[in-house]
C-alpha positions in Angstrom: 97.9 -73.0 199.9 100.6 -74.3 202.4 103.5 -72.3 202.9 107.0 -73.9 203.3 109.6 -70.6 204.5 112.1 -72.7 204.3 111.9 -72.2 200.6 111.7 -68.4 200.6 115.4 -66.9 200.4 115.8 -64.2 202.5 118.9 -61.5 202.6 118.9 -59.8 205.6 120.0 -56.0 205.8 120.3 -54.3 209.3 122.8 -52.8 211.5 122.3 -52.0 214.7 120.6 -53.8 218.0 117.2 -53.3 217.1 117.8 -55.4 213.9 119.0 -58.5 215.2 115.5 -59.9 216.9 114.3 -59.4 213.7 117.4 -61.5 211.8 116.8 -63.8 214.7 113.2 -64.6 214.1 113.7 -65.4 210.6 116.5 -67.8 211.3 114.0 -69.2 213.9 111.2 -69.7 211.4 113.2 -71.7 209.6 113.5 -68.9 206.2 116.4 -69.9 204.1 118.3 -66.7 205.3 121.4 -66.8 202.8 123.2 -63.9 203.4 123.4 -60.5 205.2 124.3 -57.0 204.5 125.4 -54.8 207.3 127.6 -51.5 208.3 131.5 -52.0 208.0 133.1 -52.2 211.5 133.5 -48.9 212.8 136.5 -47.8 215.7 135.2 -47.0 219.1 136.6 -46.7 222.8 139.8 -44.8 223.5 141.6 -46.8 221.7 139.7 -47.1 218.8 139.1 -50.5 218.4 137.2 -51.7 215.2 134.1 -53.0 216.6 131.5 -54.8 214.5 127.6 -54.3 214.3 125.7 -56.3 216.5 123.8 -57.8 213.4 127.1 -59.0 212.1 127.7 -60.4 215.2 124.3 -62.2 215.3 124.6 -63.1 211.3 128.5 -64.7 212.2 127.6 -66.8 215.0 124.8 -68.3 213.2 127.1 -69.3 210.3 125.6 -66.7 208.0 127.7 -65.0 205.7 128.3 -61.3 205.6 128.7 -58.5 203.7 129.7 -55.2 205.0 130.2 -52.7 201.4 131.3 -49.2 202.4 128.5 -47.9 199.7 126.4 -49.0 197.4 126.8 -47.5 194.4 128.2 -49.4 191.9 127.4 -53.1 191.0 131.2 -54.3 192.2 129.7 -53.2 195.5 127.2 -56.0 195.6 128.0 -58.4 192.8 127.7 -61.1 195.7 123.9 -60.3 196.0 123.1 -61.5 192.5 125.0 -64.8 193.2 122.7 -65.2 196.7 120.2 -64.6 194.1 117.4 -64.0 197.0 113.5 -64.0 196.7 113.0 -60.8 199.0 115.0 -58.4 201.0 114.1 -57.8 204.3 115.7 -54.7 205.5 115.4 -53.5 209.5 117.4 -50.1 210.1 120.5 -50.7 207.8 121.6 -46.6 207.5 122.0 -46.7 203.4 119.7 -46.1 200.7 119.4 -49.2 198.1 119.8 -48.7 194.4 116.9 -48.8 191.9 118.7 -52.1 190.4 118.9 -53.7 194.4 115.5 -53.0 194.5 114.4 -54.7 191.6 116.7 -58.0 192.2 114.2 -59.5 194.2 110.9 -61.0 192.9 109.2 -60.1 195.8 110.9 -56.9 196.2 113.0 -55.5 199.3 110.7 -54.8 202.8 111.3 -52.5 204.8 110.7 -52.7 208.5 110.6 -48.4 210.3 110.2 -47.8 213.4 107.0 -44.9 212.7 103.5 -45.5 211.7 104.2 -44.2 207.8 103.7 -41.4 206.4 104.9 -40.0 210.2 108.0 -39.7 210.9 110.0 -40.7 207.7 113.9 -40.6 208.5 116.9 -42.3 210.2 115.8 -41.4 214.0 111.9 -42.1 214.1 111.7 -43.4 217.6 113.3 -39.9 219.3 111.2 -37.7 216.9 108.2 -39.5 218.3 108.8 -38.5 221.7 110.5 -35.4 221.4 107.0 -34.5 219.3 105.6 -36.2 222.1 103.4 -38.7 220.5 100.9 -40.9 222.5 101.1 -43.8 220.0 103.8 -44.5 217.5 104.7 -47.9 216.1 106.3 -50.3 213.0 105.3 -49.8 209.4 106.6 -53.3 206.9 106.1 -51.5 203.4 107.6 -52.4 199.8 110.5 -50.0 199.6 110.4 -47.8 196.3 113.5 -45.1 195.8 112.0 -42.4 198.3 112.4 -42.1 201.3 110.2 -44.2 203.3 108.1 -44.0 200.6 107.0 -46.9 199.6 103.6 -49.0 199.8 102.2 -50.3 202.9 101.4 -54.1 204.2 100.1 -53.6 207.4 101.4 -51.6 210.5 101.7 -52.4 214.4 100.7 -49.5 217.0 102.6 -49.2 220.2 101.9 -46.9 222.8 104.1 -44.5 224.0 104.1 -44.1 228.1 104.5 -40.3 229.6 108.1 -41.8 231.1 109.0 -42.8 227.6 112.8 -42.9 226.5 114.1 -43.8 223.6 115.3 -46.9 224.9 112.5 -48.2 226.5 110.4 -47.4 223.4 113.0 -49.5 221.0 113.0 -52.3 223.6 109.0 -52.3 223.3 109.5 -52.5 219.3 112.2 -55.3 219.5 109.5 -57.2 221.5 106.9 -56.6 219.2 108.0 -56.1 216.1 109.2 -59.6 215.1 105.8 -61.4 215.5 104.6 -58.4 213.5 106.8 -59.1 210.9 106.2 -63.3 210.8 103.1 -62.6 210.6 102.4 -60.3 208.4 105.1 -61.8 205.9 104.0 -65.1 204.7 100.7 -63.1 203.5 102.9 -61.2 201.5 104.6 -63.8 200.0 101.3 -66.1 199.2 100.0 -62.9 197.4 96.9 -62.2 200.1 97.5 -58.9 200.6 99.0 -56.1 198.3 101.2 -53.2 199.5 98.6 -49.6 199.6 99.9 -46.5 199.1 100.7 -43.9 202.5 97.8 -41.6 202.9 97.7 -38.2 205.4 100.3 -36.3 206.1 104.2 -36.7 206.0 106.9 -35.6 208.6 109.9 -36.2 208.7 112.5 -37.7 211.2 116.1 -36.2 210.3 118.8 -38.0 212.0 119.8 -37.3 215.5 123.2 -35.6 215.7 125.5 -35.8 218.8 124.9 -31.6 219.1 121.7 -32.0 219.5 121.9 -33.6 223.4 122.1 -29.7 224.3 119.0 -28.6 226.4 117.3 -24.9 225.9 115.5 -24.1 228.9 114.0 -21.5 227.1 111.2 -23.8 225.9 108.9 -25.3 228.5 109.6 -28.1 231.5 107.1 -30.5 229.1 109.9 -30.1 226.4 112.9 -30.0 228.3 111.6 -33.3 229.8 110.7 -34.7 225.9 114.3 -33.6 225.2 115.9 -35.7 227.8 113.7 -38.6 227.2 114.3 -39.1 223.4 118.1 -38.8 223.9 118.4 -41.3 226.2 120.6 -43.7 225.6 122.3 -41.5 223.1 123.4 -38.7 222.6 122.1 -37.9 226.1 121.5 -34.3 227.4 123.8 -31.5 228.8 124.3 -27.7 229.7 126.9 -25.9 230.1 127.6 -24.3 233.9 130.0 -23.2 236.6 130.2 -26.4 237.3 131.6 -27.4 233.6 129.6 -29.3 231.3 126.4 -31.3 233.5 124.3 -34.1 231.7 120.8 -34.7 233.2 120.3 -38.6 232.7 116.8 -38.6 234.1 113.9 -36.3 235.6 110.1 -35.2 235.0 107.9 -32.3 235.1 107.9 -30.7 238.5 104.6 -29.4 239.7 105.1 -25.5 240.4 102.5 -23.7 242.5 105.3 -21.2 243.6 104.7 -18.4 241.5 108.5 -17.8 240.8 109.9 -16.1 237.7 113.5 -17.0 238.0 115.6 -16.9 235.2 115.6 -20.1 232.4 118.5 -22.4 233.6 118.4 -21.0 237.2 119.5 -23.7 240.2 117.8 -24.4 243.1 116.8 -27.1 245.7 113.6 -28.4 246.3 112.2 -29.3 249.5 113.1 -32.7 249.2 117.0 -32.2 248.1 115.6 -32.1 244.2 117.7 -30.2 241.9 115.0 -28.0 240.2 115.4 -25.7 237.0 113.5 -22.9 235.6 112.4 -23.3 232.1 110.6 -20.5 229.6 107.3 -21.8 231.1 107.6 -24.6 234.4 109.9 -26.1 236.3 112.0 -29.3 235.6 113.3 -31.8 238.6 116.5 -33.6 237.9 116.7 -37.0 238.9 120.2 -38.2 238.0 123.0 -36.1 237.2 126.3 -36.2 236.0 128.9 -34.0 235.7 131.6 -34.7 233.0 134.0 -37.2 233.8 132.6 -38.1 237.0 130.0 -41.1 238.1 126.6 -41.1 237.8 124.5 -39.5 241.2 121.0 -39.0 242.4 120.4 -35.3 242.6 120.8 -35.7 246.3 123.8 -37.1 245.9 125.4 -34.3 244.0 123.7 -31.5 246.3 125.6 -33.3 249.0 128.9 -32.2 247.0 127.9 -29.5 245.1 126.5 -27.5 247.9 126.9 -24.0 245.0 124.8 -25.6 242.8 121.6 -24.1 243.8 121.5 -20.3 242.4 123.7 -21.2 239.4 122.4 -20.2 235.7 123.0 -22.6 233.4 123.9 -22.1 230.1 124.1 -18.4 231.0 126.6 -16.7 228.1 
């Protein structure tokens, strides 16, 4: 049976950056992509500019109309989906739960693209979780969404390794690279009714969403988690500690190999013997690569040694 996308209407749902390869590859393919449903512009920047999301941006320079409902909840809030009248709804990190009815509109359903290998990781902020768990492998899941929470049955899923230099951002650039050949792919299979969505099996965790309070490091826990820590929250929220210093965000650094035998206190300060800005954790030792302090520039720990010549002795986050 051929297969003609250009007679498949497609509404898109997604918000932020990682959605629009995915908008874009369907617009590419040639699907009749009739409308889109994203966040409403939000204010950011000192001044607090509205600023729209970059899949609205996509969507709008493409000629595709928008939609951009502060909820969901009522029909009034969508009415303008029945009239796009779409065969499926592909939905790629849009941040609001559909309706039973909005998941019933379209006769192939609404798929869901997450950024785990389901039942792992089910939540809003699956790519840190799988690095501050410190997963070797996580990857994309395209399932039928039901009314759980990433929930629903699965059509296929795409691994993706996970380096041990892993942020957050490199991992989401690896899934924007792979993930909309995943999805073309696996798609028009869907669609021509060769394969049929199977129930998650194993075990369920849960990613909750990252909240801007949760950048703050412990170095209670150990240098392998500290470094986990500043890896997943990379871009955002990124890491700090308090100090004498005032507040210090650690932008990069690894696991430093300790054969010194020291017992310092967690959070203590001091150089290594290459100008490294080291810290004592509950078990191990972290090196700092890049620093900041607040309101200041970015610097290489040798950098900020060379103007912070106190720092090394300092406990951080000492109360």
């Amino acid at each position: 049976m051929s297969f003609d996308p250009g007679k498949i209407r497609v509404v898109f749902m997604g918000t932020p950056q990682i959605a629009v390869p995915f908008l874009e590859a369907l617009v590419e393919k040639r699907y009749a992509v009739v409308g889109v449903f994203t966040q409403p512009d939000k204010p950011a920047g000192r001044g607090y500019t509205l600023h729209s999301s970059p899949v609205r941006r996509a969507a709008e320079s493409r000629g595709i109309p928008v939609m951009t409902p502060g909820s969901l909840k009522t029909e009034d809030d969508w009415r303008i989906l029945r009239e796009w009248s779409p065969d499926v709804i592909v939905v790629v990190a849009y941040g609001k739960i559909l309706p039973k009815e909005m998941l019933q509109l379209p006769r192939f359903g609404c798929l869901n693209v997450h950024a785990s290998l389901l039942p792992e990781l089910r939540g809003a902020s699956p790519i840190q979780w799988a690095i501050l768990k410190g997963l070797a492998v996580s990857g994309l899941t395209l399932m039928k969404m039901d009314e759980g929470m990433d929930t629903g049955p699965v059509l296929d899923q795409c691994q993706i390794a996970i380096n041990p230099d892993e942020t957050s951002l490199t991992l989401m650039e690896k899934m924007m690279d792979q993930g909309p050949p995943f999805l073309l792919k696996t798609l028009p299979d869907y669609l021509l009714g060769k394969i049929q969505p199977v129930p998650q099996s194993g075990n369920a965790t849960l990613a909750p969403l990252i909240r801007k309070n949760m950048g703050k490091l412990d170095f209670t826990q150990t240098a392998e988690q500290v470094d986990r820590h500043v890896r997943a929250m990379n871009p955002w929220p990124g890491t700090f500690c308090d100090s004498p210093l005032g507040i210090l965000k650690f932008l990069s650094g690894s696991v430093w190999k300790d054969e010194s035998g020291k017992t310092e206190t967690p959070g203590m300060i001091w150089e290594g013997p290459k100008q490294e800005i080291l810290v004592r954790c509950g078990s191990g030792v972290y090196c700092v690569r890049e620093i900041q302090k607040a309101g200041g520039k970015a610097m290489s720990a040798r950098e900020f040694l060379m103007g912070h010549q106190s720092l090394p002795g300092m406990v951080l986050n000492k109360m």
